[in-house]
N, C-alpha and C positions, 0 to 999 in steps of 0.2 A: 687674371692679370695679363695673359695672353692675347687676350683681346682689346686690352686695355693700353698696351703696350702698339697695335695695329692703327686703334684710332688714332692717338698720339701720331704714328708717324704721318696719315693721311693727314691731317692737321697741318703737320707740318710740311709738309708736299704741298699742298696746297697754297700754302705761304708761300712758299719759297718758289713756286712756278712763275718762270718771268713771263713779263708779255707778251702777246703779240710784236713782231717787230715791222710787221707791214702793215697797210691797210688792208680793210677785206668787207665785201658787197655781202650779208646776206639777202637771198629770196624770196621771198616769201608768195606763194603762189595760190591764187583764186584767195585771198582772206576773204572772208565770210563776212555779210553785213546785214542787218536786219530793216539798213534806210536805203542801201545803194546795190547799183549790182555788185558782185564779186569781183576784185580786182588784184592784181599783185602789187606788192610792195618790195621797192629794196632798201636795206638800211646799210647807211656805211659807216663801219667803226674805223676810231682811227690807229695810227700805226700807237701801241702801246696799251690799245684798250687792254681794261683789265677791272674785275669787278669791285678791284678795293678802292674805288675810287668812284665818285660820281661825274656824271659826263651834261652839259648842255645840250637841247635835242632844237635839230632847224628842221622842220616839216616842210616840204615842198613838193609843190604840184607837178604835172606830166613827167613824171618820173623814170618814165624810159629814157629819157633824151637828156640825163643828165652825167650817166658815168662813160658808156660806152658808145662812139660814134659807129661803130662797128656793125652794131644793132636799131639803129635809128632808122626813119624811112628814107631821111634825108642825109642820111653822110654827117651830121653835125653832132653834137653833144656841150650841154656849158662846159665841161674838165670842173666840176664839181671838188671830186676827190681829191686835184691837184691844188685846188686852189685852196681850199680849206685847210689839207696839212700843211700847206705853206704858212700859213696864216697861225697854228696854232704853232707848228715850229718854232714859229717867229716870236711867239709869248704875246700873239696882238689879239687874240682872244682866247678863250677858254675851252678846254678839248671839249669837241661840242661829234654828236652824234645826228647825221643825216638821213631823214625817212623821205625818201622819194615815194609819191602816190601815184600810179603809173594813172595816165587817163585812159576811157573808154570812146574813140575817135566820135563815134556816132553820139554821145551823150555829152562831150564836155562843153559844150555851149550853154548845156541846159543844166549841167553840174555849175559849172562857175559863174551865170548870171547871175549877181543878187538879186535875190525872191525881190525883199522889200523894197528894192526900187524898182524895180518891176510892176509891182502893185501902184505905183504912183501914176504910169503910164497908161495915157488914154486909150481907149476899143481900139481906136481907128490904127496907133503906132504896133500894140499889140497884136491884130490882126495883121499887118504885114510883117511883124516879127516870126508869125506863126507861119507865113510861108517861103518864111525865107531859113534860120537857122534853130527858132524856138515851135515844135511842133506841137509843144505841151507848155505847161507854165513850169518855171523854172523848176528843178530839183536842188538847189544849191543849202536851203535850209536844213537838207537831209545828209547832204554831201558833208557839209561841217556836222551835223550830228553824229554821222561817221567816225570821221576824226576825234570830235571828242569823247564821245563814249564809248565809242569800240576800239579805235589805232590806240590813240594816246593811253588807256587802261594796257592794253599789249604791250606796249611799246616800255613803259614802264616799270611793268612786271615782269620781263622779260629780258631789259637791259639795266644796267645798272645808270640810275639818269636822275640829276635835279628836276623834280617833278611841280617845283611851283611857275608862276608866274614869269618871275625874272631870271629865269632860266629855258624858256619857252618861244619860240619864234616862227615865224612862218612867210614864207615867198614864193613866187611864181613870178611869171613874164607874160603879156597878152593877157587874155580872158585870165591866164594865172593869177596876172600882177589886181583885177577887178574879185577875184573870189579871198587875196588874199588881207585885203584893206576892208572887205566885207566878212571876215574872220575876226580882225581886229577888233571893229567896231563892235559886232555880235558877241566875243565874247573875250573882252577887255581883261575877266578874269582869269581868265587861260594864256594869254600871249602877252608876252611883252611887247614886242615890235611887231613892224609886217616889212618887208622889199619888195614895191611892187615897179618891175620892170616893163618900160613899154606897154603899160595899161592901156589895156584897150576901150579907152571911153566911148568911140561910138557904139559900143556894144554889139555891134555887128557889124554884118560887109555893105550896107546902104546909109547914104548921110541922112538925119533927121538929127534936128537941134534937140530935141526934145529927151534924149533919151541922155545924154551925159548930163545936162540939165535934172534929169530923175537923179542920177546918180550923185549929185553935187547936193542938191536937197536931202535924200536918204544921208549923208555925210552931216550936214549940218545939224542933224537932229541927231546922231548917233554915234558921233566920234567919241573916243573917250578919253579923258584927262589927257592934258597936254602935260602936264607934273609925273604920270605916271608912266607914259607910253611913247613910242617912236615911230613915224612913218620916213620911209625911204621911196623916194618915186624916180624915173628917169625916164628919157626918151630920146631917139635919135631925128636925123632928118632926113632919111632916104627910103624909100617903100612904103611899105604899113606905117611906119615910126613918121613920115611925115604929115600926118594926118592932125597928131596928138598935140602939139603945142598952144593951140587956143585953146582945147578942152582941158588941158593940163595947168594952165595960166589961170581959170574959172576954178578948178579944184583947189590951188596953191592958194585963190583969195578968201576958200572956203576954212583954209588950215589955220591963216593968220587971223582971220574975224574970230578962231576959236581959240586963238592965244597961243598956237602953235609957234615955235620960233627957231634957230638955225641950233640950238641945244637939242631938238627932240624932234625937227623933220627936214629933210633936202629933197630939194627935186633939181636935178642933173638934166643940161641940154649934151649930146653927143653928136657934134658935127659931123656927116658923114658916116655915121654907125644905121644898119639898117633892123628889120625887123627878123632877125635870126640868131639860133643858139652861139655860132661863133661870136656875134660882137658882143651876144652877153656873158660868154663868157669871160672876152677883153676885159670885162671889166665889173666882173663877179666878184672882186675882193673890194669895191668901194662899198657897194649897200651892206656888204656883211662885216666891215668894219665900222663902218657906220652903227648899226642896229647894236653889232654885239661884241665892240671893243671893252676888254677889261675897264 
């Protein structure tokens, strides 16, 4: 009875323990992978998490540079954490839990190329990709193998989370915003949306038509239901971000030839906004209202 009378309380303690009343980063350091090297990840719960309740999960890429400016190379960070609790605050989406996937400096070119448009690409562009930012052929088919059969199995087991589909998202900016629309497409079954900010369609830091061209093509053949799925795109005019407007205009005719329409994709011009975490952060709360307003 004594003991019976113990669990009971624990039971009840544990009910009765309130939330968290802040938000809070965990770490998770060197995660273990069997497609990618070892990386760290942080996850941010939000202020109230608590496991009697299930949470929405947004996966996003270079994951250092999204909570703390403090630790960045560059002084910047999106304000991630700020913006999101503001946002569930506000009842404009659904308390959703943040896996940032930190990147590996030297590998993310060749983590977030898409493999298969890659493969579309002739000797000749390939061969100067390989001596410019691609030393190898892409790793990026492994890089989402990652994700989905090692993070996302953790991450679920781990926190208390909507584990299908339409509770499922993912975003990045740059080479981000090109691994996360090639997430989508790949694996339509696991994600609902993608945000992909400032995509970097030339694919790299030299002009060649040919390669967003791959990219628009591997699109065409692998996008998935416009009935079922969302894409979010943007792009600025000043730096890198001026680059992207015709290649971003070729993609948008790629979206409507596939039935896509202003219910289930935008793509945003930002006058003036350059290629850096503070203007995405400016304006971090439109794709993610976009993607994953109640």
């Amino acid at each position: 009875m004594k003991y019976l009378f113990f669990v009971l309380m624990a039971l009840t303690f544990y009910k009765c323990t309130p939330p968290a009343t802040s938000s809070r980063i965990d770490s998770i350091q060197d995660f273990s992978s069997e497609y990618v090297q070892d990386r760290n990840i942080s996850v941010w719960l939000p202020e109230g998490y608590t496991s009697n309740k299930q949470y929405d999960v947004l996966y996003m890429h270079d994951g250092q540079m999204l909570f703390d400016s403090t630790k960045t190379w560059n002084g910047q960070e999106w304000e991630v954490d700020k913006t999101m609790q503001q946002l569930i605050s506000d009842e404009i989406i659904k308390p959703t839990i943040v896996v940032g996937i930190w990147n590996i400096s030297e590998l993310r070119t060749i983590e977030y190329f898409p493999r298969k448009a890659y493969d579309l690409l002739s000797d000749s562009v390939k061969n100067v990709l390989s001596e410019e930012r691609l030393a190898q052929a892409p790793l990026s088919d492994n890089y989402l193998k990652f994700i989905i059969e090692e993070l996302k199995p953790y991450i679920d087991k781990t926190y208390s989370t909507n584990s299908g589909k339409e509770s499922t998202f993912i975003a990045g900016s740059s080479m981000g915003g090109l691994i996360s629309m090639y997430a989508l497409c790949e694996y339509p079954d696991v994600f609902d949306a993608a945000a992909c900010l400032s995509t970097h369609w030339p694919g790299t830091y030299f002009a060649n038509e040919e390669i967003p061209k791959a990219f628009a093509a591997y699109m065409s053949n692998n996008l998935p239901s416009a009935e079922t799925h969302k894409f979010y795109f943007d792009y600025g005019t000043e730096t890198l971000d001026s680059l992207y407007e015709p290649y971003q205009l070729m993609i948008d005719s790629v979206l409507i030839k596939k039935g896509y329409s202003s219910e289930n994709w935008v793509t945003k011009k930002f006058e003036g906004e350059a290629h850096k975490e503070t203007d995405w952060a400016k304006r971090f709360n439109i794709p993610i209202e976009f993607i994953m307003k109640k």
